[in-house]
N, C-alpha and C positions, 0 to 999 in steps of 0.2 A: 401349350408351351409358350408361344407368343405372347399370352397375356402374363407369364411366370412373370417372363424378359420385362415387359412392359412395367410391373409393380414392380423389381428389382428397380431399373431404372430410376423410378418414380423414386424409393423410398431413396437410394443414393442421392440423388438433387435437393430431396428435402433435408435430408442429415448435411449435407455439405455446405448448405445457405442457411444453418440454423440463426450462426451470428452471436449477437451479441446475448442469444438465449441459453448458450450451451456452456451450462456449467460445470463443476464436476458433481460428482452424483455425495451426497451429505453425506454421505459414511466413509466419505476416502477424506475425510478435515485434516491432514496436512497440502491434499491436494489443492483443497479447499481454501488454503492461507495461502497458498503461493498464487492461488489464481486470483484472489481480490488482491494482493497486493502490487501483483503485476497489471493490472487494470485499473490502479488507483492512480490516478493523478495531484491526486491532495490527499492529506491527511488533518485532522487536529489531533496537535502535541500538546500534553497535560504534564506541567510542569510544577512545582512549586516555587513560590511566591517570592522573590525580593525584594515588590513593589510593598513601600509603608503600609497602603491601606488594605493591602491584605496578604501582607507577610505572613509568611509559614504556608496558605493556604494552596488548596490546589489552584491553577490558572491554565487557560487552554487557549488555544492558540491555530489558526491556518496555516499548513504549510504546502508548498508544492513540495512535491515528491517524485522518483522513479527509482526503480530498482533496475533499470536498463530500455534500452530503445525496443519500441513494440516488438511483441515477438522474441525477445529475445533475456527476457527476464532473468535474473542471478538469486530475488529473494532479497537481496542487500538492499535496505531503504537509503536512498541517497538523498539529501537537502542540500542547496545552497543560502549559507545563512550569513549573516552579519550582524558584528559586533553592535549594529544601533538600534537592534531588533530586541524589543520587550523580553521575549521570549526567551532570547539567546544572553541577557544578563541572568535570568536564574540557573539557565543553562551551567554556565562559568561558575555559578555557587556549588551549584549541585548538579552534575550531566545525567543522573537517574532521572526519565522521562518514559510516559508512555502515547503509543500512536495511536489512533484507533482509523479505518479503514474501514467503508462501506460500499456498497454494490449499491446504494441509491447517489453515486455520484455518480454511477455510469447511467445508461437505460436502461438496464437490466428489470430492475425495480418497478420502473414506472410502467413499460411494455405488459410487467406480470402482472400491476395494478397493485403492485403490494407497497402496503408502506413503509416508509424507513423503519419503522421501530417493531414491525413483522418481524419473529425469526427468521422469516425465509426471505427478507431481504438482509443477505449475508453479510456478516462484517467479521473483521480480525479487529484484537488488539496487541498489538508487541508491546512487550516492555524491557528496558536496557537499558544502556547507557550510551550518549551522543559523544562522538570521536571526530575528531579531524584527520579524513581520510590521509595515508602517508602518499609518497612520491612514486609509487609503484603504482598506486589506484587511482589516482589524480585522473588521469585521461579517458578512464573507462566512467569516471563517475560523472566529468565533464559530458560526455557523450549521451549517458544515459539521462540526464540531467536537460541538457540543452535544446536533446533531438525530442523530446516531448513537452518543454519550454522555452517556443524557440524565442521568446523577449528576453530569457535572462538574460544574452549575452549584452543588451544596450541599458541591461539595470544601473545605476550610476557606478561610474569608475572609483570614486572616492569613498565609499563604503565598504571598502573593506572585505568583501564577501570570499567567501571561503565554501571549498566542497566538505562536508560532513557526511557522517552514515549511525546508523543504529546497531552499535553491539548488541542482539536479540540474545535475552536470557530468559525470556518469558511469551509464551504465545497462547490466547484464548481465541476460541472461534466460536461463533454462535451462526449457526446455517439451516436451524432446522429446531423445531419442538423437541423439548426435555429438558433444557439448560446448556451452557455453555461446555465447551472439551476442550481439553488443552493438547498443544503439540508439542514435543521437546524441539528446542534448536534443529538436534540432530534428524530429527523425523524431517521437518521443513528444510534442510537442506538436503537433504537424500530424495528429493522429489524431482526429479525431470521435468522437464517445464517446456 
């Protein structure tokens, strides 16, 4: 009986310090978009082109990111951008953009030895279109924003910067061999986090 206790124990300590190893399991992939998106700290944004030498085409781009302070994720991609950002000029032409989101920004990846372009080092991509968050989300997107960037707030004052978010109308996840799966909106926000 003592030694039940004793593996009981054991397997609890081990499940509870997994860490940065516990994912959600590949067949739950809305689970699966909300957990790399809430673990993403950056993103690159794929945007099409207003710059002359390669107008029209795709362009891609670094951004920080959060959907809310650790632990506490919404789903909602939040950005702070500004108008003298590359980016954020084709943005204004055309706000249709997509994110794409990896698990080899975190440790996840590297711990497992797998490499970025592994299926099993997970990634999402959303696609939708970039919004300036209104006066009712301002605070929540500041927060979410800040408490995981804490430099933005000394980024220069004269830049204009603005909180933004990604209207999600399209979500692909690739977590696992056989090819991509998709989530609706509604699947990814009907997910507890």
């Amino acid at each position: 009986m003592m030694a039940v206790g004793m593996f009981v124990l054991l397997l609890f300590v081990l499940t509870s310090f997994r860490g940065s190893i516990s994912i959600p399991p590949h067949d739950e992939v809305a689970q699966m978009a909300r957990y790399i998106v809430h673990a993403s700290d950056w993103c690159s944004m794929a945007t099409i082109s207003t710059q002359a030498v390669v107008l029209g085409l795709p362009f891609s781009n670094v951004f920080s990111v959060s959907d809310g302070p650790l632990g506490k994720g919404t789903g909602e991609p939040y950005l702070y951008l500004t108008p003298l950002e590359i980016s954020v000029h084709d943005i204004q032409a055309n706000p249709e953009v997509s994110l794409a989101m990896s698990l080899a920004a975190t440790d996840y990846c590297r711990k497992q030895k797998f490499d970025p372009q592994s299926p099993l080092c997970c990634r999402v991509i959303l696609s939708g279109r970039i919004l300036e968050v209104n006066s009712t989300e301002i605070d929540f997107a500041k927060k979410a924003l800040f408490s995981r960037h804490p430099a933005m707030p000394d980024w220069p004052h004269d830049h204009g910067w603005y909180f933004a978010k990604l209207n999600i109308t399209n979500i692909w996840v690739l977590d696992y061999f056989g090819g991509i799966k998709t989530v609706t909106p509604e699947e990814y926000y009907r997910v507890k986090a």
